[in-house]
C-alpha positions as a printed Julia matrix, in Angstrom:
246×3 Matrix{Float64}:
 -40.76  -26.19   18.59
 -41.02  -26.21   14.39
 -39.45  -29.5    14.35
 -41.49  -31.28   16.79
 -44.83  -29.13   15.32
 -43.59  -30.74   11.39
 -42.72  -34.17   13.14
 -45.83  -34.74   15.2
 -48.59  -33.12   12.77
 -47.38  -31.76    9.61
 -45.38  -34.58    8.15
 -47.64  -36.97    8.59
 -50.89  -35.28    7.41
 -48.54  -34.43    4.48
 -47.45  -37.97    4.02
 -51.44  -39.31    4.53
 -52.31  -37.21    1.99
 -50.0   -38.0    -0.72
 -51.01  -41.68    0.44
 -54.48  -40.88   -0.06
 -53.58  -39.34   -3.59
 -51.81  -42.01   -4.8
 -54.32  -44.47   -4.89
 -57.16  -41.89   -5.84
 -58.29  -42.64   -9.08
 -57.23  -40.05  -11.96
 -55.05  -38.71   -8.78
 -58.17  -36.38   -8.02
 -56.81  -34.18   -5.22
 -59.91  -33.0    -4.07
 -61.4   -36.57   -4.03
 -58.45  -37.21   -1.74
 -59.1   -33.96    0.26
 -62.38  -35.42    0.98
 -61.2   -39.23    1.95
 -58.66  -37.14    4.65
 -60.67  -34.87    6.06
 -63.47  -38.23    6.69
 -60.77  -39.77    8.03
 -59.74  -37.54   10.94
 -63.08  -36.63   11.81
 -64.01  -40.7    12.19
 -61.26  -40.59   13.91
 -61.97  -38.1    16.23
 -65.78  -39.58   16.38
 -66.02  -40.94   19.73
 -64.6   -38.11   21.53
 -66.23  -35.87   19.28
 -69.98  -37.83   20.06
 -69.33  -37.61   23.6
 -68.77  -34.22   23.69
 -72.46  -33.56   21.92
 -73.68  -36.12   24.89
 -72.63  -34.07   27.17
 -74.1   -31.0    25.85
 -77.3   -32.93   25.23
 -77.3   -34.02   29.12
 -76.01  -30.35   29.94
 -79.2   -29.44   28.1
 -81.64  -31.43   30.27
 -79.7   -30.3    33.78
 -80.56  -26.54   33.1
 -84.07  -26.35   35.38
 -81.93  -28.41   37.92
 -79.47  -25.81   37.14
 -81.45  -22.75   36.98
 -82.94  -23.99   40.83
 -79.29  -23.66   42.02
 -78.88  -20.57   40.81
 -82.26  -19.54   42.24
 -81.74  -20.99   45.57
 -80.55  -17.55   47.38
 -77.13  -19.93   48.19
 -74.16  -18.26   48.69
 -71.58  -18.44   45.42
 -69.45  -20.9    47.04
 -72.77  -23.42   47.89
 -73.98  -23.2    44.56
 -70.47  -24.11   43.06
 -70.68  -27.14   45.16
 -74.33  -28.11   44.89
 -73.24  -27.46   40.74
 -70.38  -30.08   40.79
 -72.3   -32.65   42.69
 -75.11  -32.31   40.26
 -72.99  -32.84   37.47
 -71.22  -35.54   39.26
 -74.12  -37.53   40.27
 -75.19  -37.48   36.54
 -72.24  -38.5    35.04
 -71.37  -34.69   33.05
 -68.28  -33.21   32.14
 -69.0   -29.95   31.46
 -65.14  -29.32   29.66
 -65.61  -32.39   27.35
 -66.28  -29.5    24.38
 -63.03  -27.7    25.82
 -60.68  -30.6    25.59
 -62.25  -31.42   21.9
 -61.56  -28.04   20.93
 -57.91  -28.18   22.49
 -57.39  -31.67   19.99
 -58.76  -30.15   17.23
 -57.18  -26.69   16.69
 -53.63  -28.6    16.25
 -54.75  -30.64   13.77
 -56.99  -27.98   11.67
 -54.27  -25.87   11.62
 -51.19  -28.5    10.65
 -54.16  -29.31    7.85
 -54.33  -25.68    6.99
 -50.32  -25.43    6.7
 -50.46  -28.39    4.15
 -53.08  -26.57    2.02
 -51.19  -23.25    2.24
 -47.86  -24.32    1.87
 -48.98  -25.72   -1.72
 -49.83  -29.0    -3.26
 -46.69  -30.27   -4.61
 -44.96  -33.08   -2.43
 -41.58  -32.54   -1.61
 -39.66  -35.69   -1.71
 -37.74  -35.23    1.12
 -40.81  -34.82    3.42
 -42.19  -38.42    2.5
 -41.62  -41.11    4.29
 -40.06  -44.1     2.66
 -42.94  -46.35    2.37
 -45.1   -43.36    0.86
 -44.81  -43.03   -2.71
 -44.53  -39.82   -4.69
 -47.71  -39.19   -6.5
 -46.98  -39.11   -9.78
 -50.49  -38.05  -11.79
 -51.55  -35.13   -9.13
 -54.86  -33.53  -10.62
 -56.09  -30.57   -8.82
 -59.08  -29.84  -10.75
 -62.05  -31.93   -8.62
 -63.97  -34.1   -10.46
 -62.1   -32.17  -13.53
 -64.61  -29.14  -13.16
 -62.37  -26.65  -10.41
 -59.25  -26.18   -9.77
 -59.29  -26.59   -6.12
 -55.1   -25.3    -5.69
 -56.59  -21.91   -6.96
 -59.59  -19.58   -5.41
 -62.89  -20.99   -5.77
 -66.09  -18.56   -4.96
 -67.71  -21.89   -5.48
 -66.54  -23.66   -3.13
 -65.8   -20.98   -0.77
 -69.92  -20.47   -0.74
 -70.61  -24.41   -0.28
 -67.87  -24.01    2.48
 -70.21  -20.82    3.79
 -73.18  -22.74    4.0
 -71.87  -25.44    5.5
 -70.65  -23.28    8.28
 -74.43  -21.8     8.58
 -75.94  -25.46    8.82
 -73.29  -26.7    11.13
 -74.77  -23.61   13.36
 -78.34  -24.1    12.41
 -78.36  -27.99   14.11
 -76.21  -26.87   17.17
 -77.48  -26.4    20.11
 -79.72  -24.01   21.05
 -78.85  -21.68   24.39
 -81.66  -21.21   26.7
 -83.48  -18.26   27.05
 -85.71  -17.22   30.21
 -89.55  -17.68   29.44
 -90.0   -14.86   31.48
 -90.38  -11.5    29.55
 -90.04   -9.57   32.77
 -86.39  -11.01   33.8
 -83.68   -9.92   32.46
 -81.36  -12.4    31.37
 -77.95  -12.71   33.39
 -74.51  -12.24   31.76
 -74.02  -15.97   30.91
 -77.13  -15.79   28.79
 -76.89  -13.23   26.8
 -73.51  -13.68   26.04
 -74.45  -17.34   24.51
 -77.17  -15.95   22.45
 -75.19  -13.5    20.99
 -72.36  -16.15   20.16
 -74.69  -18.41   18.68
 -76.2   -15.9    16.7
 -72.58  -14.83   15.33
 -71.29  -18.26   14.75
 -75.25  -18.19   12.21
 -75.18  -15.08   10.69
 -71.66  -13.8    10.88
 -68.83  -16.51   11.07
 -70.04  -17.88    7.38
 -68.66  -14.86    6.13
 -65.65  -14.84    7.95
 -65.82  -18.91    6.22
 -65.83  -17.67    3.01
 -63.21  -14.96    3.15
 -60.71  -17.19    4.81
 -61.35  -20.05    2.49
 -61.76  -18.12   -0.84
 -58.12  -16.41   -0.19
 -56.24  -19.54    1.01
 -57.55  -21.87   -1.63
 -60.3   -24.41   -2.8
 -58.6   -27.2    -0.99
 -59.2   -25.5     2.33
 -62.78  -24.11    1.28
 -63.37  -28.41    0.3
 -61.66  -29.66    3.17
 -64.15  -26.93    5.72
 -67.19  -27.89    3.89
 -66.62  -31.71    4.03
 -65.88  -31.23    7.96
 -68.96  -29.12    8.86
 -70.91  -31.4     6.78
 -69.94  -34.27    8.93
 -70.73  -32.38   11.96
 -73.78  -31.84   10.58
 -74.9   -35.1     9.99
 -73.24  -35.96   13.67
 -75.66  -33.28   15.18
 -78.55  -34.92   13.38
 -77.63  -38.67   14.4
 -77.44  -37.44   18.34
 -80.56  -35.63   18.06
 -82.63  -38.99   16.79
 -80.49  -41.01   19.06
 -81.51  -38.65   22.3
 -83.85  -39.22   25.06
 -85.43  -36.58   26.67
 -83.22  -36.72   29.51
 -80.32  -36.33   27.26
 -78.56  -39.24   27.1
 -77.46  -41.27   23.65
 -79.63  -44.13   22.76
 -76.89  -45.42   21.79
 -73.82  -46.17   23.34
 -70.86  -44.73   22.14
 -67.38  -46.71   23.51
């Protein structure tokens, strides 16, 4: 299992990034931290955009939703009458789970190559990859990013609040006298954590592992960001991209 794990996702991040490096000027590692982690998430950009379609269309099916659920149906009616509705407008309601299933491979081969340290072993590269020979960790010569950085652990922290901030909102009943069902509260509460409380848990992790991990989760929220943003200009009100993503 650690071979095919180092030959499927670690070697080859490992051997992208010393790619990346060697043709960074000044051999700026976390210039080249920044061109990688750009790189996988354009990568992963069409599944990625679908997935916030989907939420965005998920968004506009709740009162069709919400009826279902209201209808006095048995559970095994409204589980059909759920399907077809998402069926008859074009949903997947697990597109977010299988984006999450791609991703947590990849983040954490990425994390390995940050932990493991920044010096290329030879025998790792491939032989059309060149050792980098002028490796500078210090980014943009100001911090040393194969070291702990509260700087860019708190950038990293930030990030992780905005990426929350443009997210979707859950829904909560207008209704002051209902009380809100399981399903509900539990998404308020997660969004609320993944706002207020997971930045902190950003900045711990990414202060004690090092600044290339803190760089490499700022750069990757940031981009999510700045997806979030384009969907929401790009969004109908029935939830579906202006424009069309392949």
């Amino acid at each position: 299992m650690l071979q095919i794990w180092n030959t499927l996702l670690y070697e080859p991040f490992l051997n992208l990034l010393a790619l990346i490096v060697s043709i960074t000027p000044f051999g700026d590692l976390g210039i080249a931290v920044i061109l990688l982690t750009i790189l996988i998430k354009l990568a992963l950009f069409p599944l990625s955009q679908k997935s916030i379609n989907s939420q965005a269309k998920m968004k506009a099916l709740e009162p069709e939703l919400n009826k279902i659920k209201n209808s006095g149906k048995t559970k095994e009616e409204q589980a059909r009458l759920t399907f077809e509705l998402y069926k008859t407008s074009n949903v997947n309601p697990f597109s977010g789970c299988l984006l999450l299933l791609i991703q947590i491979p990849i983040i954490f081969a990425l994390y390995y190559v940050f932990y493991k340290g920044l010096n290329f072993d030879p025998a790792l590269l491939y032989s059309f990859v060149p050792n980098p020979e002028n490796l500078n960790t210090m980014f943009l010569g100001l911090i040393d990013i194969s070291g702990k950085s509260y700087l860019l652990a708190a950038i990293a922290a930030i990030s992780q609040y905005l990426q929350a901030h443009y997210m979707p909102k859950p829904t909560v009943s207008e209704d002051p006298n209902k009380i809100p069902s399981f399903s509900e509260s539990f998404a308020k509460s997660m969004h609320l954590q993944m706002k207020y409380v997971f930045p902190f848990v950003v900045f711990f992790i990414s202060y004690n592992i090092s600044g290339a991990i803190a760089l490499y989760w700022a750069v990757s929220n940031l981009f999510a960001v700045a997806q979030q943003i384009y969907a929401k200009k790009n969004t109908d009100n029935t939830g579906v991209l202006k424009v069309k993503i392949k």
